[in-house]
C-alpha positions in Angstrom: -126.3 10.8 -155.3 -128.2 7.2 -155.1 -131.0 6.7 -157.5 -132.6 3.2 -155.6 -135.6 3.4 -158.3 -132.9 2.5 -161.3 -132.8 -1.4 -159.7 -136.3 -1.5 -160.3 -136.2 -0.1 -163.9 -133.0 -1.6 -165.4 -134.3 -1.1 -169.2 -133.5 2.7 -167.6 -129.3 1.7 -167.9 -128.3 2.9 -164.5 -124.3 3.2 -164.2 -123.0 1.9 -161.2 -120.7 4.2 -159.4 -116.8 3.4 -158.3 -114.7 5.4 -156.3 -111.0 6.2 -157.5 -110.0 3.1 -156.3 -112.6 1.5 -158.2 -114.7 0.0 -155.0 -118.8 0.9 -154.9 -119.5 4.2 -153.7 -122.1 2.5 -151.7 -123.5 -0.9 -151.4 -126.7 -0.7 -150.1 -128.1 1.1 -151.5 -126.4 0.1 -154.5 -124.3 3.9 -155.8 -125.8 4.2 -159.3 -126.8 7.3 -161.3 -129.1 7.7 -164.2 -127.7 7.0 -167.5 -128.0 11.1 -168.1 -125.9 12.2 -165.5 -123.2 9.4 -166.2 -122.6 10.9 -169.4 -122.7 14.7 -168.1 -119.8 13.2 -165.6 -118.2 12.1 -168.8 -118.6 14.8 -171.0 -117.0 16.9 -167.6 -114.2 14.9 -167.3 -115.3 13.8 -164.0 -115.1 10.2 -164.0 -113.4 7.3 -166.5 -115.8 5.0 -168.3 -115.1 1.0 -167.0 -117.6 -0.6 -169.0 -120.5 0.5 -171.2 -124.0 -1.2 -172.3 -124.9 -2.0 -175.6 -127.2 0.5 -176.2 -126.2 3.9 -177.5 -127.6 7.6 -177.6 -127.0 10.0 -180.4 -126.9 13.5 -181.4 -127.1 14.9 -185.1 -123.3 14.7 -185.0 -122.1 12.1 -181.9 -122.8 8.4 -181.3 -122.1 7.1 -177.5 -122.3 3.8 -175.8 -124.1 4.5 -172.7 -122.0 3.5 -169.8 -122.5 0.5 -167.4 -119.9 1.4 -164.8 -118.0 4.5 -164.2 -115.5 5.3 -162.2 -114.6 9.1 -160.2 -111.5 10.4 -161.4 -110.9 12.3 -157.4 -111.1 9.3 -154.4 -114.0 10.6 -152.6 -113.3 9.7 -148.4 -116.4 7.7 -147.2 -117.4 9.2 -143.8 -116.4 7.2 -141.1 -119.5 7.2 -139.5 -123.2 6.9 -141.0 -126.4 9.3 -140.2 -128.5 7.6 -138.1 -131.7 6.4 -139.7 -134.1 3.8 -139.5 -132.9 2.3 -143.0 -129.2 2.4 -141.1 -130.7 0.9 -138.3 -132.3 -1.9 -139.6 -129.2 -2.6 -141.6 -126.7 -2.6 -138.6 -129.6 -5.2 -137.2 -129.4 -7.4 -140.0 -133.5 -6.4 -141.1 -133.8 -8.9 -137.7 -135.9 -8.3 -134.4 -133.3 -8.0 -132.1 -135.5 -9.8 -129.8 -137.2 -12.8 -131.5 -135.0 -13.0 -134.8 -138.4 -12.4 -136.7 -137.7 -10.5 -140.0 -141.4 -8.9 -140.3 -143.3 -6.0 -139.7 -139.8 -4.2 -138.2 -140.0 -1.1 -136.4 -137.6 0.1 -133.9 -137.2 0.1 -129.8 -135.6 1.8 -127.4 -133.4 -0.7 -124.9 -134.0 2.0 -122.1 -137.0 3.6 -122.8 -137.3 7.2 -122.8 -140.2 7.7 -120.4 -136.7 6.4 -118.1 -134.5 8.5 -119.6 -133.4 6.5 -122.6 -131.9 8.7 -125.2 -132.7 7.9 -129.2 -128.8 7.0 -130.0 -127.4 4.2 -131.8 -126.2 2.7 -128.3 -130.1 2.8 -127.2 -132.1 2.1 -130.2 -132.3 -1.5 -131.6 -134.8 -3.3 -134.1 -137.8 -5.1 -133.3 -140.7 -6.6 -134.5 -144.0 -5.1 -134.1 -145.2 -7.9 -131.5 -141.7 -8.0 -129.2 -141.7 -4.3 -129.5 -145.4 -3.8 -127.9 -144.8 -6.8 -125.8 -141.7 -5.4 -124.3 -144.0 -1.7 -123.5 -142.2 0.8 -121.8 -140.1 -1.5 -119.8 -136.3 -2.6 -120.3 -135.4 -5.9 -121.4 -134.6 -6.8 -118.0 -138.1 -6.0 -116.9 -139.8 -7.3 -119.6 -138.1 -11.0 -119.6 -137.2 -10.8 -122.8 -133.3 -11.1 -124.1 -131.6 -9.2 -126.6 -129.7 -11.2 -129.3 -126.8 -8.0 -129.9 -126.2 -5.5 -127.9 -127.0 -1.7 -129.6 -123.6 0.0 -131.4 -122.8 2.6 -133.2 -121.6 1.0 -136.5 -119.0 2.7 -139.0 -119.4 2.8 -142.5 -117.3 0.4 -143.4 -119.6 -2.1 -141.2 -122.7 -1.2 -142.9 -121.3 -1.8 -146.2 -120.3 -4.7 -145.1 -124.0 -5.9 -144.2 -125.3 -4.1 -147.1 -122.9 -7.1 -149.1 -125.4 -9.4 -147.4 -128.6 -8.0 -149.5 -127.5 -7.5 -153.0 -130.5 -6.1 -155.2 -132.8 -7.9 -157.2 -131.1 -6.6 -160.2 -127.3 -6.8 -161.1 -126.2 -5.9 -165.0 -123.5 -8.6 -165.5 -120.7 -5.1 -166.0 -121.3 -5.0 -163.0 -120.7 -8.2 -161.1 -116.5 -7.4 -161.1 -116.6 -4.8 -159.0 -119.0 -6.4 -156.3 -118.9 -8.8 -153.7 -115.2 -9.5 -154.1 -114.3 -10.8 -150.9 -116.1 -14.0 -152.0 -114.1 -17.3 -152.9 -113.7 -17.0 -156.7 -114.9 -20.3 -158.4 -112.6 -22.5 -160.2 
């Protein structure tokens, strides 16, 4: 369950949302929950509390620091493979016109197109920007003069992530900082 609104609403208290082995659920989108169904995983013995915000809630008889980062007690498997959308599209692509490089007004285009039998697959569908897509038409790359940076793939999970490291959100709680992006060179 991803909540993307919470990055634009941090005064909300989002949690962010480890597996078992204490890695993001998800990078991008960023795995957070609402700060209401953190502490209903709590309160279920579903997941361990890594780090908790200042602020607290309270009942006539309770008093609870309202957790930052939480982490499932039961490793949840990723799935090796990711649903094809046009958000996972445009991340495999780098938000990049596979075309031109441009990084505005992105839609999608099919390498073969389907009026000549092009199928809508990962292998066949790449981004593009509004003006390479209409200039390329109904035509393949070939045919339209026009060369494609990277070839169309079906990416794995693990390879999205991995771009999704690339865009971190506008928003990061300093809890949470520990348990993202670290593959980068710690500083001295």
């Amino acid at each position: 369950m991803y909540h993307p609104d919470l990055l634009r609403h941090p005064e909300s208290c989002p949690a962010l949302v480890l597996n078992a082995d204490y890695t993001p659920l998800s990078y991008y989108p960023l795995s957070l929950w609402p700060w209401q169904t953190a502490v209903k995983a709590v309160f279920l013995e579903r997941v361990d509390i890594v780090a908790q915000y200042q602020r607290k809630v309270h009942s006539p008889n309770f008093e609870m620091s309202l957790p930052s980062v939480i982490a499932l007690r039961q490793y949840v498997r990723p799935s090796e493979y990711p649903a094809f959308t046009r958000f996972n599209l445009f991340l495999r692509d780098r938000f990049a016109c596979q075309y031109c490089g441009d990084t505005k007004e992105l839609t999608f285009d099919h390498v073969v197109p389907r009026a000549q039998g092009g199928r809508t697959t990962w292998e066949n569908v790449t981004t593009a920007c509004a003006p390479c897509n209409l200039r390329k038409g109904g035509r393949t790359p070939a045919q339209a003069h026009m060369h494609i940076h990277r070839q169309p793939y079906r990416p794995t999970s693990w390879q999205l992530q991995d771009h999704g490291r690339s865009f971190p959100p506008g928003y990061l709680h300093e809890s949470w900082r520990d348990y993202l992006y670290w593959d980068i060179e710690l500083e001295a």
